[in-house]
C-alpha positions in Angstrom: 56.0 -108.6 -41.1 54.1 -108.0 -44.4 55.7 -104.8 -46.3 53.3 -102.1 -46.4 51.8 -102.1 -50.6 51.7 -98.1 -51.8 50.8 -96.8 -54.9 52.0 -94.1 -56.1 49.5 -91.4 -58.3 51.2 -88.6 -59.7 51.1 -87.2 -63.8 55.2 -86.6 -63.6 56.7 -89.5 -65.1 59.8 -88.3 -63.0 58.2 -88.0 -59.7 56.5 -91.6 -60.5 60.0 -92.7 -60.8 61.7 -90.9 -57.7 58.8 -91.8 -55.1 59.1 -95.6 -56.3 62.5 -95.7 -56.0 62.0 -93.9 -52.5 59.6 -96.5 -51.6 61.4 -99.5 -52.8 64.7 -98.5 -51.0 63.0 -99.2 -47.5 63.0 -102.6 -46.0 59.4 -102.5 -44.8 57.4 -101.3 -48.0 57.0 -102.1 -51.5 55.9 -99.9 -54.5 52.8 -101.6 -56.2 51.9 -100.1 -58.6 52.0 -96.3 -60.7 49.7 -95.1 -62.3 49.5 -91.1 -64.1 46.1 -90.4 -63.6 43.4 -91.4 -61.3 41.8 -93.8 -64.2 44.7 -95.8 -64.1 45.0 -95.4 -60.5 41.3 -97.1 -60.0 42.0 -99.5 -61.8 45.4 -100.3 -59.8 43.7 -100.2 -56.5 41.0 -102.6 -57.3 43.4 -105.3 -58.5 46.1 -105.0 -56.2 44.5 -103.2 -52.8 47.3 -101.2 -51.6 47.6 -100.1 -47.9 48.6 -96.8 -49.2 48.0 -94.2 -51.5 50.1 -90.9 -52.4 48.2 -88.7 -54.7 49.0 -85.8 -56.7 46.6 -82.7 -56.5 46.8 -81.8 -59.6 46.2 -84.6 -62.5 44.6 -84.5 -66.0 41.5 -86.8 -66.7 40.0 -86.2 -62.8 41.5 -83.6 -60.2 43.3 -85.0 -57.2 40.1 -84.1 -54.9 37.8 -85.3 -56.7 39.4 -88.9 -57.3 40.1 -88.5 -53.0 36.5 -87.7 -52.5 35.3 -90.9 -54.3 37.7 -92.9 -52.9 36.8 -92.6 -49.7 33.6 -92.4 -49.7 33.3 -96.2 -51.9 37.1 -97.6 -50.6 38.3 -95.7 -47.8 42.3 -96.0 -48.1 45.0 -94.1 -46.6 46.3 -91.4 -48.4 48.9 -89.2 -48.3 48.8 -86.3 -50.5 51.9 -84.8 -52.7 51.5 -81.0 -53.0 53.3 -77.8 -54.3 54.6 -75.4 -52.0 52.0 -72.6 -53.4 49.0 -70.5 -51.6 46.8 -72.4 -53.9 48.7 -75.7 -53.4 48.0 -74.8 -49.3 44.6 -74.5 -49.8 44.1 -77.4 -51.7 46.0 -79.7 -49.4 44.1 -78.5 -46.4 41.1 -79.3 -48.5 42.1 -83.2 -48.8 43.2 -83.0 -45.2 39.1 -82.2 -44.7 38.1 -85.2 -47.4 39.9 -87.8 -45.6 43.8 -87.7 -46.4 45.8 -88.7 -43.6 48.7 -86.4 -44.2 50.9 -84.6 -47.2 54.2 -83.7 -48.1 55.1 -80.6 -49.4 57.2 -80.9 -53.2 59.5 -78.5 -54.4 58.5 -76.5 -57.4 61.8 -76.6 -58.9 64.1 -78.8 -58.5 62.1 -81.6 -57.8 64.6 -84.6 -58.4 66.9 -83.3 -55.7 63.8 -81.9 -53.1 61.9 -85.1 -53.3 65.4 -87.4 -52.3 65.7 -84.6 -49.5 62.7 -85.5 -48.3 62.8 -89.2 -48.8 62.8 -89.7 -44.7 59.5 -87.7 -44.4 58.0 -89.7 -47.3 58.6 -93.0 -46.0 58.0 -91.9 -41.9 54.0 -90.5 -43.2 53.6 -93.6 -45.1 54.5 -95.8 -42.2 52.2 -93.4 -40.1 49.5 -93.2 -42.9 49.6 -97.2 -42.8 48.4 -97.3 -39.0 45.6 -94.6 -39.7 42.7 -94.9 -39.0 40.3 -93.7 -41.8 36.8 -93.2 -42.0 34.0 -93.8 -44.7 33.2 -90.4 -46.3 29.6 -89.9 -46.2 28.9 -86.4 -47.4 31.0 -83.3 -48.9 32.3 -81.9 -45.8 30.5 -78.3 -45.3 30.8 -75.2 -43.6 30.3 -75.4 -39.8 26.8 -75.1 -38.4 26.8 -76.2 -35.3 25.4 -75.0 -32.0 28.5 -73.0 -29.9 28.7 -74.8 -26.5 27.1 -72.3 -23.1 29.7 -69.3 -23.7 31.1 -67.9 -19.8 29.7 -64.5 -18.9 32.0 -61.6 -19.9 33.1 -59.2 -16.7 35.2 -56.2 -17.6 38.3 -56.4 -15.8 38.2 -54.7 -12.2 34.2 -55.6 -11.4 33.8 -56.5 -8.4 32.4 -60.4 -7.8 31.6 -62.4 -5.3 35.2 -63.8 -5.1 36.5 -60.2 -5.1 38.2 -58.3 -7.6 39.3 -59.7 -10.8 42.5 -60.0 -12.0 44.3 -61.0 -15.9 46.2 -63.2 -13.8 43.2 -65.5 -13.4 42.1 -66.1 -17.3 41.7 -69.4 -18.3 44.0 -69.9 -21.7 43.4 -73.6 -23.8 46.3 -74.7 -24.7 46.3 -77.6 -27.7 48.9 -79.9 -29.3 48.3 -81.8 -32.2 49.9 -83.9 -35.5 48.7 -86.1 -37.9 45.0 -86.1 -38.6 45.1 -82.8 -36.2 44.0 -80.2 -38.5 40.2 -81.6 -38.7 40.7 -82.0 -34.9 41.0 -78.7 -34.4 38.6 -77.3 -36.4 36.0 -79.4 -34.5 37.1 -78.1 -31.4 37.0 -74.7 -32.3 33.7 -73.9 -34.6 32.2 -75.4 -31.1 33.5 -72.5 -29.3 31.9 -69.4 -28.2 33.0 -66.0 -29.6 34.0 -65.1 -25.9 35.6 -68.5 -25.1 39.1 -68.0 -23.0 42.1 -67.6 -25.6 43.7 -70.8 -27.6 47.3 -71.4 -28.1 47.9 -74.1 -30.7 50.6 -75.7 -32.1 50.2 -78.2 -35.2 53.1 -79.9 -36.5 52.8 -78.4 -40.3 55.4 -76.7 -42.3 56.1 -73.2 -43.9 54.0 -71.7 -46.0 50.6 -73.6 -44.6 49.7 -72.4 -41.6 48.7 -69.2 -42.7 46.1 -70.4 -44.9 45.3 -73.1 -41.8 44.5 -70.0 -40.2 42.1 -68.4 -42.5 40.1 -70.9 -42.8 39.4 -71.3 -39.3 38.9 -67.9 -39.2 36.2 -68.1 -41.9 34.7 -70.9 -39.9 35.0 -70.0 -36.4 33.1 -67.8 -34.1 36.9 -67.2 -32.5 39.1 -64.9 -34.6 41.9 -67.5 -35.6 45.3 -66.2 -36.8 49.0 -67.3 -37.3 50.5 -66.3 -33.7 53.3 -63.3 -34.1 56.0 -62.4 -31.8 55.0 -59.8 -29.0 51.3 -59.8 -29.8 48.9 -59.5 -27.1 47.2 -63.0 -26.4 43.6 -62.2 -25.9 40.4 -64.3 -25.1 37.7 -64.8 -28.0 41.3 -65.3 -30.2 43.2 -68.3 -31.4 46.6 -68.1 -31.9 48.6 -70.7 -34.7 52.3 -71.4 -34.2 53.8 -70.7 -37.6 55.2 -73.5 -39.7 59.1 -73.7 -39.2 59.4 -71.6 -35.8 58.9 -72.5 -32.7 55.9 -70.8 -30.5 55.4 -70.1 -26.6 54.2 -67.8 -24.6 55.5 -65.7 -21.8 54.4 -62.8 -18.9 54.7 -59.4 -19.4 53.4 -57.4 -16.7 49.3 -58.4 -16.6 49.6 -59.7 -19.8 50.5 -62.7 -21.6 52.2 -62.4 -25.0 53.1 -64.7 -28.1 57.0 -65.5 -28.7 57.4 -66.5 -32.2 61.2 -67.4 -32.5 63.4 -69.2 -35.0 65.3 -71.8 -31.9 66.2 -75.2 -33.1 63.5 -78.5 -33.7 62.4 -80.0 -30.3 61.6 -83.6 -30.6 62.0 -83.0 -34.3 59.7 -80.8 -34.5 59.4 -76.8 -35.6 57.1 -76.3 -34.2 56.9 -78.2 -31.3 54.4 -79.0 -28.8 56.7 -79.5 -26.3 58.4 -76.1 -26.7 54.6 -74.7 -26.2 53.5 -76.8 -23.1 56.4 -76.2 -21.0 56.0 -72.4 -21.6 52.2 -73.2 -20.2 53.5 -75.0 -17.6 56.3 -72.3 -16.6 53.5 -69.3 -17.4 50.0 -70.2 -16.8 50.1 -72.9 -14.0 46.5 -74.0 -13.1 45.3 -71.1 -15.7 46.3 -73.8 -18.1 43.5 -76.2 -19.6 45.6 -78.4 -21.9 44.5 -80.5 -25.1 46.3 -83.3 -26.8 44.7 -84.4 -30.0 45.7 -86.9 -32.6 49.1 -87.5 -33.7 52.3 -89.7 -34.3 54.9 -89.7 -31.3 55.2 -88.3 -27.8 56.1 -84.5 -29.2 54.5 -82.7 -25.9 53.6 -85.5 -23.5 56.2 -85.0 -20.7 55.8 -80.9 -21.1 52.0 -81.2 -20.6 52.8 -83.6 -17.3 54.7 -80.4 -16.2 51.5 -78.7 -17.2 49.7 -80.9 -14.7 52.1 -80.9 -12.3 52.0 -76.8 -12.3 47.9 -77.4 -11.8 46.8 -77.6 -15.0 43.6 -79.4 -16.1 44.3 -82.1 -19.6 42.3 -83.6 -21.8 43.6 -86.2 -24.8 41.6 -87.3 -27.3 40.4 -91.1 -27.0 42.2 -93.7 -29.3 38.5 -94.5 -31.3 38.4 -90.7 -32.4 42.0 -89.9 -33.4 43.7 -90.8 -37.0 46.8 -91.7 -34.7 46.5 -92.6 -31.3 50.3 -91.9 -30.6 50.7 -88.3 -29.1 47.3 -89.0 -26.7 48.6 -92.2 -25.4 52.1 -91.1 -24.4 50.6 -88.0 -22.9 48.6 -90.8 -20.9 51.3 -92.9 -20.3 53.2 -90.3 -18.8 50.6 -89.6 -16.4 49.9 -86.0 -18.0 46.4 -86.3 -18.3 42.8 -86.1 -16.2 39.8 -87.1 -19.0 40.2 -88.7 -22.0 37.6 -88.3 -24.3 35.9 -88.4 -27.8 36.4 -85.2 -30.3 33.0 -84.1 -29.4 32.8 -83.9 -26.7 36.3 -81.8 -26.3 35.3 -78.3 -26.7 31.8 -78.3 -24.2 34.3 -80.2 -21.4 36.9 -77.1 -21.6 33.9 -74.6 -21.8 32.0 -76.3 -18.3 35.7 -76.3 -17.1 36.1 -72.9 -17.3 32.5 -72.0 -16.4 32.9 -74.2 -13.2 36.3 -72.7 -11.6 33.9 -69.4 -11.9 36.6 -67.2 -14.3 35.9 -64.5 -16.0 37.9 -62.6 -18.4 37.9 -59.4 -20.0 35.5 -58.1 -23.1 
């Protein structure tokens, strides 16, 4: 097989060094080329047409975005993006994640020799991932969402009387969404189509400390859903979205009517803190057929034979189709495990969970 080409764009002369040597130590990839600022990077690219890309944020001559935005909006390429572990760094990554990048890894800010050869398996295992992407043609600067929310369910206060008697917490609908690579975009879509009363959304994204929080905010700024990072004990309400934190693992549990977030610090699952399978079995264990499970885009099988006990339990699943997804790996096993009922494009994700709900005839509480 044909070793996969990167170049590597970065203004450290050291980092330059460690990623190639990083790259060139693996048996299936070959460093192609370096180049300190996105100049000599187009210049690189054009000559020698690399399969991948990792990219610094922060360069002199043209910022990181700005080279990203061009790029694939002329020569779509994968890219993964090198970023500091900062607020700003957070905000900036999820703001390539929005122009096209297929993933990132988070460096040190100190210590970067030691952190990057730390995280040498993570390099490599996105640029293998990143190489299998599927990337699309940039066609505008992405903007704020303006679209239409799907047909929102009619709001009943709990204890009115209906025509199929006397409602009960115990009957609220809750979405419950797994996703990886190419899944923060995913998610967004799903939720700025959702109605401010939509039933509540448990979600857990494979992303590390110190992102998720601003992953959270903004969705919040963009969604008609309140969207925050999920904290132990809290109260899991409809019209809210709840974010597993990076580096613990999230699920949900009973308390008396209720159902409440448990935010804990227990060991990887399928590699993975968080994991999705660590938040679908707790679906399948909790919710039963008040479960409408969604697995989006993403390397692996994290959460495919937890959302088959989903199913099993009476839940309804949906998985993204292979033509919408940056990497059709966590839909497909969830389908090949026999987990799911529709596949379908992104689109049309968040109206088929909203007509789900409005046909079993739920309603939840204001």
């Amino acid at each position: 097989m044909p070793k996969i080409k990167v170049v590597v764009v970065d203004d450290s002369a050291l980092v330059r060094s460690l990623l190639t040597q990083i790259i060139n130590q693996q048996p299936d990839m070959t460093c192609i080329g370096a180049a300190a600022d996105p100049l000599q990077a187009r210049e690189i690219i054009r000559e020698r047409n690399p399969d991948v890309i990792t990219l610094d944020v922060e360069m002199p001559k043209m910022d990181g975005l700005e080279f990203l935005s061009r790029l694939m909006r002329l020569r779509p390429t994968p890219v993964v993006m090198v970023s500091t572990l900062t607020e700003q760094g957070a905000e900036t990554t999820l703001k390539a994640l929005e122009l096209g990048a297929v993933d990132f890894v988070a460096k040190p800010r100190v210590g970067v020799s030691a952190g990057l050869q730390e995280l040498a398996d993570d390099i490599v295992e996105k640029i293998r991932i990143a190489a299998k992407a599927h990337v699309r043609r940039l066609t505008a600067a992405p903007a704020a969402a303006t679209s239409t929310p799907v047909a929102a369910t009619p709001s009943v206060p709990m204890g009115t009387a209906s025509g199929t008697g006397l409602l009960r917490l115990s009957t609220e609908k809750i979405i419950c969404i797994g996703a990886s690579t190419g899944g923060t975009e995913a998610i967004k879509e799903i939720l700025v189509d959702l109605p401010s009363d939509a039933p509540a959304v448990v979600i857990t994204q494979h992303m590390p400390p110190g992102f998720t929080a601003s992953f959270a905010a903004r969705l919040d700024s963009l969604c008609r859903i309140r969207v925050a990072e999920a904290r132990d004990g809290e109260r899991i309400l409809p019209g809210h979205a709840y974010i597993a934190p990076g580096g613990r693992q999230f699920s949900i549990a009973r308390s008396g009517a209720n159902y409440i977030a448990v935010v804990d610090d227990s060991p990887p699952v399928n590699r993975h803190k968080p994991s999705v399978e660590v938040l679908f079995r707790s679906c399948a264990r909790v919710l039963g057929p008040n479960a409408i499970g969604v697995m989006l885009t993403g390397m692996g099988g994290d959460g495919a034979q937890a959302m088959k006990e989903m199913r099993d339990a009476g839940a309804y699943n949906i998985a993204q189709d292979e033509a919408s997804c940056v990497v059709f790996g966590m839909p497909k096993m969830a389908i090949q495990a026999g987990a799911v009922h529709e596949v379908l494009p992104l689109k049309q994700i968040a109206r088929a969970i909203m007509e789900r709900v409005s046909a079993s005839g739920v309603r939840h509480r204001i």
